[in-house]
C-alpha positions as CSV (number, residue, x, y, z in Angstrom):
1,X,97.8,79.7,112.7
2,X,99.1,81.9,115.6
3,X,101.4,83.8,112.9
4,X,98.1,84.4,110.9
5,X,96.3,85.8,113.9
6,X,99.4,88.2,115.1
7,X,99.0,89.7,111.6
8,X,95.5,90.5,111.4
9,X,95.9,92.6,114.7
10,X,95.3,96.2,113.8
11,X,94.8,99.0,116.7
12,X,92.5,101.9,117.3
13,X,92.2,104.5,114.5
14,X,93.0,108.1,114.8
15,X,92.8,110.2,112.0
16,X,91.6,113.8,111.1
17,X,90.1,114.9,106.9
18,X,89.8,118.6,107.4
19,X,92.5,121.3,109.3
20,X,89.9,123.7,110.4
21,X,86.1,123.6,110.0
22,X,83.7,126.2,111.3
23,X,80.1,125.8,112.1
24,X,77.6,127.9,110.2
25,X,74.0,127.8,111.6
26,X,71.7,130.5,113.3
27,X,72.6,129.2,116.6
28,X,76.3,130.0,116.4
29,X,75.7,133.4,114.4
30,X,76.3,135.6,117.8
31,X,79.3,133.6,118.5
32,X,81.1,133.4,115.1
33,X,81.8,137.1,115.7
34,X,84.1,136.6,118.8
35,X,86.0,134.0,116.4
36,X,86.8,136.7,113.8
37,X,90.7,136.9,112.8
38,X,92.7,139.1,111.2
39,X,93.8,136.7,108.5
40,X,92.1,136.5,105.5
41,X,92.1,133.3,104.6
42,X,91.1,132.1,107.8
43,X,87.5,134.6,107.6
44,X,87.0,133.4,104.2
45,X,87.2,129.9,105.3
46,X,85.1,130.3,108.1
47,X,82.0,132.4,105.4
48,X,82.4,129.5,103.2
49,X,81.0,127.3,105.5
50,X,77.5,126.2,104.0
51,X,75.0,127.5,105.7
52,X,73.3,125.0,108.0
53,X,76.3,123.6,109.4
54,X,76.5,121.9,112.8
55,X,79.9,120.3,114.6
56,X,79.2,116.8,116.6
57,X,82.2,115.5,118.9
58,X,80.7,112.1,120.2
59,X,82.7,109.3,122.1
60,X,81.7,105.6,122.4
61,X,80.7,104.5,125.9
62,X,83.2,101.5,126.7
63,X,84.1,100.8,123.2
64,X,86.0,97.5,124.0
65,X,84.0,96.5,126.8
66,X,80.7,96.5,124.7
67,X,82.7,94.1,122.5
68,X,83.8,92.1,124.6
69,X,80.7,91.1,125.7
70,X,79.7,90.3,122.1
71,X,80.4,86.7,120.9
72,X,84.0,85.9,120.9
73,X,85.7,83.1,119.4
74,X,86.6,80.5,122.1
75,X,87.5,76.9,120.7
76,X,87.1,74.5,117.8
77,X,89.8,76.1,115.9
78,X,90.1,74.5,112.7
79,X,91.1,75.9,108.8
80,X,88.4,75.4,106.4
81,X,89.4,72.4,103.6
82,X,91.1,74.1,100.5
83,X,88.4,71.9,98.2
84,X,85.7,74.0,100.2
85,X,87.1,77.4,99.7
86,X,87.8,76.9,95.6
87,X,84.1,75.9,95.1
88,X,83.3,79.7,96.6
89,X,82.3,82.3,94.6
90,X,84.0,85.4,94.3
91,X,83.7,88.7,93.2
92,X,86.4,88.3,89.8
93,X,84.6,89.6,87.1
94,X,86.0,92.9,85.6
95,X,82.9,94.5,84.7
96,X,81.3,93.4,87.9
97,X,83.4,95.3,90.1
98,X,82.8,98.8,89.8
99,X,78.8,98.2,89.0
100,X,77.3,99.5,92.5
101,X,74.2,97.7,92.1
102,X,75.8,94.6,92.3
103,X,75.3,91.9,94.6
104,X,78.3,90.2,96.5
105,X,78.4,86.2,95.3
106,X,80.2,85.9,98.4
107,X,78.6,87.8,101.0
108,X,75.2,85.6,100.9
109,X,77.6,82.3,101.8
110,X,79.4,84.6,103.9
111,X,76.1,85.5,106.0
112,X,74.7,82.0,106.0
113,X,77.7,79.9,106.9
114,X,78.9,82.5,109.4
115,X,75.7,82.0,112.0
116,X,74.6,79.6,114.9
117,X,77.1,80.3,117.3
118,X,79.9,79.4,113.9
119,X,82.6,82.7,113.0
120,X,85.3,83.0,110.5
121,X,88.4,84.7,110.6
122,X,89.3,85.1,106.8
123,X,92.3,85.8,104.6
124,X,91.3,87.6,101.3
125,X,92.3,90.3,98.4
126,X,90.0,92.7,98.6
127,X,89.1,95.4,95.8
128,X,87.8,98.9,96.7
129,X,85.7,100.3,93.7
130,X,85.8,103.5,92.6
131,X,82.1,104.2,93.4
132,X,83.1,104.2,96.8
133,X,85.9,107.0,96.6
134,X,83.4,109.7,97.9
135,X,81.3,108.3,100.0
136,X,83.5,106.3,102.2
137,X,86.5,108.9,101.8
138,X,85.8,110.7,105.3
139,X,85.9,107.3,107.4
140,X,87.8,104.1,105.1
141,X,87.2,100.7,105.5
142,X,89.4,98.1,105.7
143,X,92.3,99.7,107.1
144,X,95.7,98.5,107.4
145,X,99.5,99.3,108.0
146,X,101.7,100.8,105.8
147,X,104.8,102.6,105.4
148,X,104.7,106.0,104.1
149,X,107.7,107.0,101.7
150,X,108.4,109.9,98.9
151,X,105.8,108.4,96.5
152,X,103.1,109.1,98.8
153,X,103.7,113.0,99.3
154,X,101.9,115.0,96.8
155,X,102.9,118.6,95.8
156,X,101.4,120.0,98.5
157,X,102.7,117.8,100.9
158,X,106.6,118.2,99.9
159,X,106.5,122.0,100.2
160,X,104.9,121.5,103.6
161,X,108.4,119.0,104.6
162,X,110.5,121.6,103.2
163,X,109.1,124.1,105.8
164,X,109.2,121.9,108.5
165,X,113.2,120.5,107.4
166,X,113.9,124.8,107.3
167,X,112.6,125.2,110.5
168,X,114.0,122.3,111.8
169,X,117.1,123.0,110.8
170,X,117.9,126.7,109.1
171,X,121.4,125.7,108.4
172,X,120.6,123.3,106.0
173,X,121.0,124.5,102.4
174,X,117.9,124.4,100.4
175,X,119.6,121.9,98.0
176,X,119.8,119.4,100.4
177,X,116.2,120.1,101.8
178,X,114.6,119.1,98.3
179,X,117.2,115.8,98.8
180,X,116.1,114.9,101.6
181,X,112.5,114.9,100.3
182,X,113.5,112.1,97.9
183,X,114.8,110.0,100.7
184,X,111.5,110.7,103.1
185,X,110.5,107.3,105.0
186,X,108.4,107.2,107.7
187,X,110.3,105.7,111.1
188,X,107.3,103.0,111.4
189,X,104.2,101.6,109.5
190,X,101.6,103.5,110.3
191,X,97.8,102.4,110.6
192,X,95.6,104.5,107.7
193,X,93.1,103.9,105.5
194,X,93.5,103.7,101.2
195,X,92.1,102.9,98.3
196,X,94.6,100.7,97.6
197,X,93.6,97.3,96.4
198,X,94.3,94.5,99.8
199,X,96.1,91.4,99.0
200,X,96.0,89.2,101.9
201,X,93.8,90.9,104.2
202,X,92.8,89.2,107.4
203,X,89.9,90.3,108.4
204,X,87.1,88.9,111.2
205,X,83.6,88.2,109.3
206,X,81.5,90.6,111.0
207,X,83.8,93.3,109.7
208,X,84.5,91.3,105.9
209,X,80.2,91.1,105.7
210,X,80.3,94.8,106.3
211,X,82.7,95.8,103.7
212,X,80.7,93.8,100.9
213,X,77.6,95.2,102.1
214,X,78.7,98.7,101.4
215,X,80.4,97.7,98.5
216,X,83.7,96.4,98.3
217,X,85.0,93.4,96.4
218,X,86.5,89.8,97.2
219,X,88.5,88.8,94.8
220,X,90.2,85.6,96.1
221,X,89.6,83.9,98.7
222,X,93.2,82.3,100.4
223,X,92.7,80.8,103.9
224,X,89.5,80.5,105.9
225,X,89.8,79.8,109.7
226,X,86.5,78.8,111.9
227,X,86.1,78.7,114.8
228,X,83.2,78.7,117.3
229,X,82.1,81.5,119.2
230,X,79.9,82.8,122.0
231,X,79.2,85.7,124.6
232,X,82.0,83.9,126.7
233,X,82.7,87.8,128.9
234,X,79.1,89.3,128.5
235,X,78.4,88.1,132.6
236,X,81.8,89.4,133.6
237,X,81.5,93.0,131.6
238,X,78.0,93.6,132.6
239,X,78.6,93.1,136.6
240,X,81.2,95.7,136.6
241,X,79.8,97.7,134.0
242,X,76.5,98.6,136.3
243,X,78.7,99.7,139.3
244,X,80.7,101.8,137.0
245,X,77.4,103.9,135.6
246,X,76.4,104.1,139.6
247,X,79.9,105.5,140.9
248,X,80.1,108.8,142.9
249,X,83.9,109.2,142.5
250,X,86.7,108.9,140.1
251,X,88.6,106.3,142.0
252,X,85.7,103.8,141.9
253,X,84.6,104.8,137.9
254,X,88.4,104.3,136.9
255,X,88.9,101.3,138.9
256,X,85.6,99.3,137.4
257,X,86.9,100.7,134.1
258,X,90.3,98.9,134.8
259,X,88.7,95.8,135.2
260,X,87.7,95.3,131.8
261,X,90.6,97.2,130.3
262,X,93.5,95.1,131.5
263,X,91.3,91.8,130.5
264,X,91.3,93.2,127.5
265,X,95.2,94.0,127.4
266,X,95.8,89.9,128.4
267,X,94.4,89.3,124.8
268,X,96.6,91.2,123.2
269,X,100.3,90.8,124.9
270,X,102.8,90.2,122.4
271,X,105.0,87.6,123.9
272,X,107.4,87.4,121.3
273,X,108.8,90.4,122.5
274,X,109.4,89.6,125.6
275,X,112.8,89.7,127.7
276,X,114.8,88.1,130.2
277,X,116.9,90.4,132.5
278,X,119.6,89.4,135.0
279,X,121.7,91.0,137.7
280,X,125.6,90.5,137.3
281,X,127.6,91.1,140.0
282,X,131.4,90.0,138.8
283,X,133.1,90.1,135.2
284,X,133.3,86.2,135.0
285,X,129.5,85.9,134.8
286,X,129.1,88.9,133.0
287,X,131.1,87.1,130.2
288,X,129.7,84.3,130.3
289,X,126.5,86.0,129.4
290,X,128.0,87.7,126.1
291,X,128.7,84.4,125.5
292,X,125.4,83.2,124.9
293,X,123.4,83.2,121.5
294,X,120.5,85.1,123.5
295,X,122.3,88.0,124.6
296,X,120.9,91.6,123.5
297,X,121.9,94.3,125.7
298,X,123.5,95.5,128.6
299,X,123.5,98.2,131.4
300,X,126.5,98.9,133.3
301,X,124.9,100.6,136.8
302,X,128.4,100.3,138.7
303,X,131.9,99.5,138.9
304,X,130.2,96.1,140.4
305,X,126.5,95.8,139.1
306,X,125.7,94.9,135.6
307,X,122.2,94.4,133.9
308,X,122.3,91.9,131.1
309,X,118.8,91.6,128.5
310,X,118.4,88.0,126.6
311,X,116.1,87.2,124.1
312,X,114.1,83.9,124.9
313,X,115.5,80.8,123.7
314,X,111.9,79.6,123.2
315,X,108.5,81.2,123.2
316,X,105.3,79.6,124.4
317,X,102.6,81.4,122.2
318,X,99.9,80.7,124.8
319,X,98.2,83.7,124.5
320,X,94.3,84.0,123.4
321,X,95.1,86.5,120.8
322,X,92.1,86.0,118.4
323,X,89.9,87.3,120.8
324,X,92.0,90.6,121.2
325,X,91.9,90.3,117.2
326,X,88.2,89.7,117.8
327,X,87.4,92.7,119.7
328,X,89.7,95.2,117.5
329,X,87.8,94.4,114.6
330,X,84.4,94.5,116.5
331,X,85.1,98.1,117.8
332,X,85.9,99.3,114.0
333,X,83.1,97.5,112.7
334,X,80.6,99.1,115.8
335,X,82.1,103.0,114.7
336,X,80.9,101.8,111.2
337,X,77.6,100.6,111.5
338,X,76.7,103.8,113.2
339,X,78.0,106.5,110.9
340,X,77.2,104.5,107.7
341,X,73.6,103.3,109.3
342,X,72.3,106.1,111.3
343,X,74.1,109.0,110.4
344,X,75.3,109.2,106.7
345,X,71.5,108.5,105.8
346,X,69.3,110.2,108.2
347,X,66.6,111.8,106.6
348,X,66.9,115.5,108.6
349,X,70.6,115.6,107.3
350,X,71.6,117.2,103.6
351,X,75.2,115.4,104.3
352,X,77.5,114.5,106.8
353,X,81.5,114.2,107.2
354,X,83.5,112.6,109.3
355,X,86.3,115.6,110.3
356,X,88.6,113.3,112.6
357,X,87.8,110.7,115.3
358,X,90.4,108.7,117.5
359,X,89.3,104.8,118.1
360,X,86.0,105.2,120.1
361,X,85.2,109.0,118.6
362,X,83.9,111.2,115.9
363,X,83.9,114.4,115.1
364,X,81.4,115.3,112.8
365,X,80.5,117.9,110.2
366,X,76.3,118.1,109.9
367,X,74.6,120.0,107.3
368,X,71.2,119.8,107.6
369,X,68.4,119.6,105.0
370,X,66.5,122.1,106.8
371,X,69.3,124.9,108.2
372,X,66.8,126.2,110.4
373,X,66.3,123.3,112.7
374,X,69.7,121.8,114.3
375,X,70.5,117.6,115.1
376,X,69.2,118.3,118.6
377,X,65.6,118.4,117.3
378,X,66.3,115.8,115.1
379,X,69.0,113.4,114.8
380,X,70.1,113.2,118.2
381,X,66.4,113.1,119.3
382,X,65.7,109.9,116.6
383,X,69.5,108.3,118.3
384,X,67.9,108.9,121.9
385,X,64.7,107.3,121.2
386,X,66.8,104.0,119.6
387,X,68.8,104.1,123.1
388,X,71.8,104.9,121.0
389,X,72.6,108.1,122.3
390,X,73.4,108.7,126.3
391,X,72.5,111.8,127.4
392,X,72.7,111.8,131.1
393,X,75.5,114.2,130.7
394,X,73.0,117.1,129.8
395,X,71.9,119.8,131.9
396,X,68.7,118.5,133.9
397,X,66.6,121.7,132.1
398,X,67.5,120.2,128.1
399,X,64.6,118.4,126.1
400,X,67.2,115.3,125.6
401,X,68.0,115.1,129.1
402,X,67.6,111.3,130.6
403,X,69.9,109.1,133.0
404,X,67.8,106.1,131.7
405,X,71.1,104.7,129.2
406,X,73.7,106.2,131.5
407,X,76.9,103.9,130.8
408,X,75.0,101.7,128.3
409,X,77.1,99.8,126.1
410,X,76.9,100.3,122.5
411,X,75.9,104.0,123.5
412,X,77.1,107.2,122.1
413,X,77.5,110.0,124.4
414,X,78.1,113.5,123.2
415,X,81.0,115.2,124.6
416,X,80.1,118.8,124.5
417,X,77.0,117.6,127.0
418,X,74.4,119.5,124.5
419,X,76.6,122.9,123.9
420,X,76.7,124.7,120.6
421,X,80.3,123.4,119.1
422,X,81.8,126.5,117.2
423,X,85.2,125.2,115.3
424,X,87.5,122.5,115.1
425,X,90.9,122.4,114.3
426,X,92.7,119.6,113.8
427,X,96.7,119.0,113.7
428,X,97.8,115.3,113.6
429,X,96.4,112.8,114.6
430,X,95.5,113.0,118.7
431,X,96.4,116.8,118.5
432,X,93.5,119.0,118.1
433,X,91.2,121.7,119.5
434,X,87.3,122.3,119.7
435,X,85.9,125.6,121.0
436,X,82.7,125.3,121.8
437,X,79.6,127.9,123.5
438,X,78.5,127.6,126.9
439,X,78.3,130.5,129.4
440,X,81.5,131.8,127.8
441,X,83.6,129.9,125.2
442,X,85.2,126.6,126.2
443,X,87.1,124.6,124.4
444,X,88.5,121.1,124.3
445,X,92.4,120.3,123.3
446,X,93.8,116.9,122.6
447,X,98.0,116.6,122.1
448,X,99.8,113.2,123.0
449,X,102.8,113.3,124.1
450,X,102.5,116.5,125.9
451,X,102.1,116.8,130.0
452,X,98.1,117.8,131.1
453,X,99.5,120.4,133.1
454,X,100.7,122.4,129.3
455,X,97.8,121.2,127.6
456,X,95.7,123.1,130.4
457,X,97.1,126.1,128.9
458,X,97.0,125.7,125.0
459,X,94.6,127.7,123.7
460,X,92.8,127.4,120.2
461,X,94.3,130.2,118.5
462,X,98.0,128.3,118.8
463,X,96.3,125.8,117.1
464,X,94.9,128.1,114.0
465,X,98.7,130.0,114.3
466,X,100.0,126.3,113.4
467,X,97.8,126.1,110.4
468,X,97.4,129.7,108.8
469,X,101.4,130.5,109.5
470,X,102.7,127.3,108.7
471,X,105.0,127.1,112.2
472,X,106.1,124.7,114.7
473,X,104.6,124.8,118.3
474,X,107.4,123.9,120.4
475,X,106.8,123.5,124.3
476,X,108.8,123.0,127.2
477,X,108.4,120.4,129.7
478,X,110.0,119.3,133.3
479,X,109.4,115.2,133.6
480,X,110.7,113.0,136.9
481,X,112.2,110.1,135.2
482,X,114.1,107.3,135.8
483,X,117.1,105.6,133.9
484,X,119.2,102.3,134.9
485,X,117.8,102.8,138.3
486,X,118.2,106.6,139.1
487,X,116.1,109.2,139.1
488,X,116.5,112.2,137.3
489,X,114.4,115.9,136.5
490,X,114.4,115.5,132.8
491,X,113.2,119.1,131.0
492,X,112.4,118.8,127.3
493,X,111.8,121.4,124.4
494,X,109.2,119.5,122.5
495,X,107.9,120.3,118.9
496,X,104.1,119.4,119.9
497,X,102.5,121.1,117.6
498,X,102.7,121.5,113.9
499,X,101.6,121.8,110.2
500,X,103.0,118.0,108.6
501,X,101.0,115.0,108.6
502,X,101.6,112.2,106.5
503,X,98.2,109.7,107.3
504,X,95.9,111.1,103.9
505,X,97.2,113.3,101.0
506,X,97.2,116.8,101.4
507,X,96.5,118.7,98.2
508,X,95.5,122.2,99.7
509,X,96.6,123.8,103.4
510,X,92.8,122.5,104.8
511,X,91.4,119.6,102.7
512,X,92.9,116.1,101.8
513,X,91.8,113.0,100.3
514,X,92.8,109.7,101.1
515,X,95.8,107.9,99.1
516,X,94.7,106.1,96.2
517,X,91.4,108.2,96.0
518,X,91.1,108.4,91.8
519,X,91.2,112.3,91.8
520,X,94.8,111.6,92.8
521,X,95.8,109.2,89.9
């Protein structure tokens, strides 16, 4: 049961569908011109745009806190009899699977059994139809790990590795660049969305009832595990969430913040991975340590001090990780619910992408029906009337302006605070750039791994250099860090920005679908 759990835990999701997208409205039409570039490409992008195009960058109020004050599972653990789950009905006839009109055999017992304080944590196959390709392409459900090889990389994709491999290294011959291409693995699995058929996807039922709402498939039903459940942390969350919207300073916002966060972390530790260290101080014990069946590693600091790492003999898997599985699949199914519900289908909006998004954000391409009005006057006015969209970050003078769902969970807050978003390019995943129109241009840059004090100084054309020139972004930073006990000025010549990423297929230098999609096979 505990090994079923562990796998069903899948992080946050960062992603990104489109390298560069420019808005295309008459509010920006002063503004564009100051974004005019020499390259050609890049212009004729940016004219392509349809007209009536608005950018959204909106972030989650306290993703995982709202969830965790949402009923969690808490006791009565128990696996649903195997006589109960063959008498189920499931979604295995061939021509029923790719008719959207269809309704889910399972999703009505789903619904019903999976009520009065009763949740399920389910392991199924799951089929994605191909109806859905286009309209869930942007933001895929059911995610999952995978491990990204040579069959993944379309055309596109392996002349984009050979650029990178020649910058990387100029030496190598091109012979052994177009080998290497063959041989491409990714170092780890990594978390992305496909339309890839699931076989033994564990998924909780809030998120499984989702899926078959919009469309997808079970097709077998394995193992069922129920459970009871109940707003166990909705007291605790609340009390420090209401200080938090009250705080003057950043010490007291991030410390009410913390609160939450590492009760969050507690439901997730992995204690399997866990490590004994000891101290040696003389060769006798230090041998009688390689000795032993546990032993992993070891650090020599002196002539006279040794530091020895065992693996646990035994573990004690006394963590409560379903909730931290709980919450995880809560926060995916929350981002969901809103884009698919209340965006996706608004009536003011002729369509609406999903250009990138981390766990608790989205970035958003709006093309309005009418391109003379803008989501202000509509959308976002319709999400601040549901008390789904916080604007106490606007300027006092806007229409929108309120402080009356400042901090409210289950809240969207936009992060431009009502300005006129103007482009967005995106790298990788977590590496990105926004400009936007206030006074004067701003602009918003994302990229992990990099110190804040070098991020402060990337500006948005590196970003478009990246893309239009098909170049790395190396950068240069000074770190204090420490190693077997010392402490040491470490400076680093990072690559920490560039062209390659592997999460969706790549067919042109700005657009991508995901794997699987059936334009691809």
């Amino acid at each position: 049961m505990y090994s079923e759990v562990e796998a069903s835990i899948r992080g946050g999701f960062s992603f990104g569908t489109r390298h560069l997208t420019t808005a295309n409205n008459p509010m920006v039409e002063e503004c564009r011109r100051r974004l005019d570039d020499d390259d050609d490409d890049l212009r004729e992008l940016r004219r392509n745009a349809p007209y009536g195009t608005h950018l959204a960058y909106l972030d989650a109020n306290s993703l995982y806190a709202s969830c965790m004050a949402q009923a969690l599972p808490y006791k009565a653990y128990r696996w649903l009899p195997r006589k109960v789950i063959e008498n189920l009905s499931v979604d295995d006839e061939a021509a029923e699977l790719e008719n959207p009109n269809k309704s889910s055999k399972f999703l009505a017992w789903l619904s019903s059994y999976c009520s009065n304080g009763r949740g399920t944590l389910l392991n199924v196959d799951l089929y994605y139809p191909k109806f859905l390709h286009d309209s869930t392409a942007d933001l895929p459900l059911a995610i999952g790990h995978e491990r990204i090889d040579s069959a993944y990389l379309i055309e596109h994709m392996k002349q984009d590795w050979v650029c990178l491999q020649r910058q990387l290294d100029p030496r190598k011959r091109t012979a052994e660049v177009y080998e290497d291409v063959k041989r491409f693995t990714s170092p780890t699995r990594k978390l992305i969305g496909s339309f890839t058929h699931k076989t033994g996807y564990i998924v909780h039922h809030r998120a499984l009832r989702l899926y078959l709402e919009l469309g997808m498939c079970v097709t077998r039903i394995n193992r069922v595990l129920e459970f009871v459940e109940g707003p166990i942390l909705q007291e605790y969350i609340e009390h420090n969430i209401r200080p938090r919207s009250e705080a003057t300073s950043d010490f007291d916002r991030d410390f009410f913040k913390l609160l939450n966060n590492a009760v969050y972390g507690k439901f997730l530790q992995r204690v399997r991975d866990r490590l004994s260290y000891r101290m040696c101080t003389t060769a006798e014990k230090l041998e009688t340590y390689f000795a032993k069946e546990e032993f992993m590693d070891v650090i020599l600091y002196t002539d006279r001090l040794a530091g020895v790492s065992l693996t646990p003999r035994r573990v004690l898997l006394n963590k409560p990780i379903l909730i931290g599985s709980a919450i995880l699949d809560l926060a995916k199914t929350f981002v969901y619910e809103f884009f698919y519900s209340r965006i996706q289908c608004h009536r003011s909006l002729a369509s609406a992408r999903v250009l990138g998004g981390d766990t608790d954000s989205l970035i958003l391409a709006l093309v309005m029906a009418d391109p003379e009005t803008s989501p202000q006057e509509t959308l976002f006015k319709d999400l601040v009337e549901c008390g789904v969209l916080d604007t106490s970050n606007y300027p006092p003078s806007h229409p929108l302006y309120t402080t009356k769902y400042k901090g409210k969970l289950m809240a969207w807050k936009d992060e431009v605070s009502g300005c006129t978003p103007l482009e967005f390019a995106f790298l990788r995943p977590k590496n990105y750039s926004m400009v936007y129109a206030k006074e004067s241009l701003c602009q918003i840059v994302r990229c992990k791994g990099v110190s804040k004090s070098i991020v402060r100084g990337m500006k948005h054309n590196v970003f478009l250099g990246v893309l239009k020139d098909r170049v790395l972004g190396p950068v240069t930073m000074r770190t204090i860090t420490s190693r077997r006990q010392m402490i040491y000025l470490l400076e680093q010549r990072k690559q920490a920005l560039s062209f390659f990423e592997t999460k969706r297929a790549w067919h042109d230098p700005y657009s991508s679908l995901l794997f699987g999609h059936w334009r691809l096979t």
